[in-house]
C-alpha positions, 0 to 999 in steps of 0.5 A, a space after each residue: 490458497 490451502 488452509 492445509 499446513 497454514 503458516 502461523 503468519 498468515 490468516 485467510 479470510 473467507 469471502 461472504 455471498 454479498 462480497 462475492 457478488 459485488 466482485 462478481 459485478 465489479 469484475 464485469 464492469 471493469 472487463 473491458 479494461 484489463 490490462 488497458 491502464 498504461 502510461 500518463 494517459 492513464 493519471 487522469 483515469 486513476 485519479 478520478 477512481 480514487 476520487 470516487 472513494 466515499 469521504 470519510 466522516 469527521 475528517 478534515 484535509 489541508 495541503 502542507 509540505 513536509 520535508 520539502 514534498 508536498 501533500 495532503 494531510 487527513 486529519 480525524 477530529 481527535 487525532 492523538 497527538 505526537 503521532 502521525 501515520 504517512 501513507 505512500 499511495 499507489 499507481 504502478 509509480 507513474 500514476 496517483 496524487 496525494 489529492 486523489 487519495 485523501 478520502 481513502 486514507 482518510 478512512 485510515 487516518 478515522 480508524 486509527 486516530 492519528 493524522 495522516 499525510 500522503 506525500 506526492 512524490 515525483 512520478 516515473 517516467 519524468 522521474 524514474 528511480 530513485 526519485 520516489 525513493 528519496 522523495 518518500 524519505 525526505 517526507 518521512 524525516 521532515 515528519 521526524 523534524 517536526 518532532 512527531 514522536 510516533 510514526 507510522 508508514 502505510 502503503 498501497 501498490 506501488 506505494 507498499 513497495 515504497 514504505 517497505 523500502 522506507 523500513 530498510 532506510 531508516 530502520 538504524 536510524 529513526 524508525 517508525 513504530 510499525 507499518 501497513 502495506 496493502 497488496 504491495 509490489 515487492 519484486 519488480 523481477 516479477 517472478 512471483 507465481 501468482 503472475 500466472 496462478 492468478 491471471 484470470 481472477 484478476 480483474 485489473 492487471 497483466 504482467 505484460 502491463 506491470 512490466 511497462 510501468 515497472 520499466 518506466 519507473 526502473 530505466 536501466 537498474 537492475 529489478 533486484 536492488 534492494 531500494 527497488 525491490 524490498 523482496 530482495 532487503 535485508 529485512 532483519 529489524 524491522 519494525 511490526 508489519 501488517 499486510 493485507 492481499 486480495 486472493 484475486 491479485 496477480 500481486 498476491 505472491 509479493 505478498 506472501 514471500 514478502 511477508 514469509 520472508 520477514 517472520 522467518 528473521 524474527 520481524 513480527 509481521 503477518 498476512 491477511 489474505 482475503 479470499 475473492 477480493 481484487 486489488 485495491 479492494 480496501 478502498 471499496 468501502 461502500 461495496 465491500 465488507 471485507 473492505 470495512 473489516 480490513 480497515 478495521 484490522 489496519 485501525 486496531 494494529 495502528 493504534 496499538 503500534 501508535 500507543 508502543 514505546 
């Protein structure tokens, strides 16, 4: 990506010699599997990589249910109170559980002072769309119901589309006081250019492979329904959004149009692309220190939209 003509709402991080070897040894671990993570084969594998991700320190984490879908809650030792971020996680819609994902956002919930709950809403393709829709919605008004002032959504992968689509529910009603999506999926069309622009700097993904567990998710609705695919909402009035990328992501245009679209009707939302970094680089918070300074990026802005109204 150009530094020439930079639009005003994207910043692009360069990458450090120590962060470009550690890519460099990750992406040779990881060769042999490119594009190999399909179906629920493939749940107990993902699980276990996110299980891997260091624990946070001070951190606590209890199972609960909120608006009837359970999960796990990562809670700091001082959390602010009346606030509460939910964290939708990833896993191309068939894969990830709250549990697997509670060290990772417990980082988040650390850097941002507030409790954090990560709902495990059903799974394609037992559960094909709309069913994670819904689920994430009942878990955010469940949150609304126990009188949680202050809300904020997060999500990665999959789970950026979803708390992206979330924005668009709830934005006349309730809405939460701004959101982070870390590489999100935001056109199940898959049109977007760095499908081919970054086939082979991705380490992870294939298109043909995120056409299997979009189809599996989609069954016959059509990729552009706006519930599928915030690409194609109605982004005006949104709350502040925050989305960070690696350069190295066939998901990096979801990204970038994503995110032009929404600052081009008024939302205040801005993109941070980090130059050498894989999907799912966030949450390599021993390898990477673009890891750490972009956990430190989703801390600050949390805490400020947290501390708004």
């Amino acid at each position: 990506m150009s530094n020439v003509a930079k639009p005003p709402w994207l910043a692009v991080h360069p990458v450090s010699q120590e962060d470009a070897r550690a890519a460099a040894g990750l992406r040779a671990a990881v060769a042999a599997f490119k594009g190999k993570l399909a179906g629920t084969a493939a749940r107990a594998p993902f699980d276990d990589v996110m299980e891997r991700v260091a624990a946070p320190a001070d951190v606590s984490f209890a199972a609960d249910t909120v608006g009837g879908i359970s999960g796990w809650w990562a809670k700091p030792a001082r959390p602010r109170k009346g606030a509460a971020i939910l964290h939708v996680h990833g896993g191309w819609f068939n894969l990830g559980t709250a549990r697997a994902y509670r060290n990772f956002v417990g980082h988040i919930a650390a850097s941002a002072g507030a409790d954090a709950f990560i709902p495990d809403y059903r799974l394609a393709p037992e559960h094909p769309f709309p069913s994670a829709v819904t689920d994430v919605e009942a878990c955010y008004r469940g949150l609304v119901d126990k009188e949680i002032k202050k809300i904020a959504v997060v999500g990665d992968s999959a789970g950026g589309n979803l708390a992206l689509v979330l924005l668009s529910i709830v934005k006349g009603d309730i809405p939460p006081v701004g959101a982070v999506a870390i590489s999100p999926v935001t056109d199940l069309a898959l049109t977007g250019e760095s499908f081919e622009t970054r086939a082979e700097a991705d380490p992870y993904f294939t298109k043909s492979q995120a056409a299997g567990f979009i189809a599996s998710y989609l069954g016959r609705t059509d990729a552009t329904d706006p519930l599928a695919s915030p690409l194609y909402g109605d982004v005006r009035g949104l709350p502040p959004i925050r989305a960070h990328v690696g350069d190295d992501e066939v998901l990096l245009d979801d990204s970038r149009r994503y995110v032009e679209r929404a600052a081009l009707a008024g939302v205040d939302a801005e993109l941070d692309v980090w130059i050498g970094m894989p999907h799912g680089f966030v949450t390599a918070v021993r390898e990477f220190e673009a890891a750490r300074q972009a956990l430190k990026a989703i801390g600050a802005f949390l805490t400020e939209r947290l501390r708004a109204r």
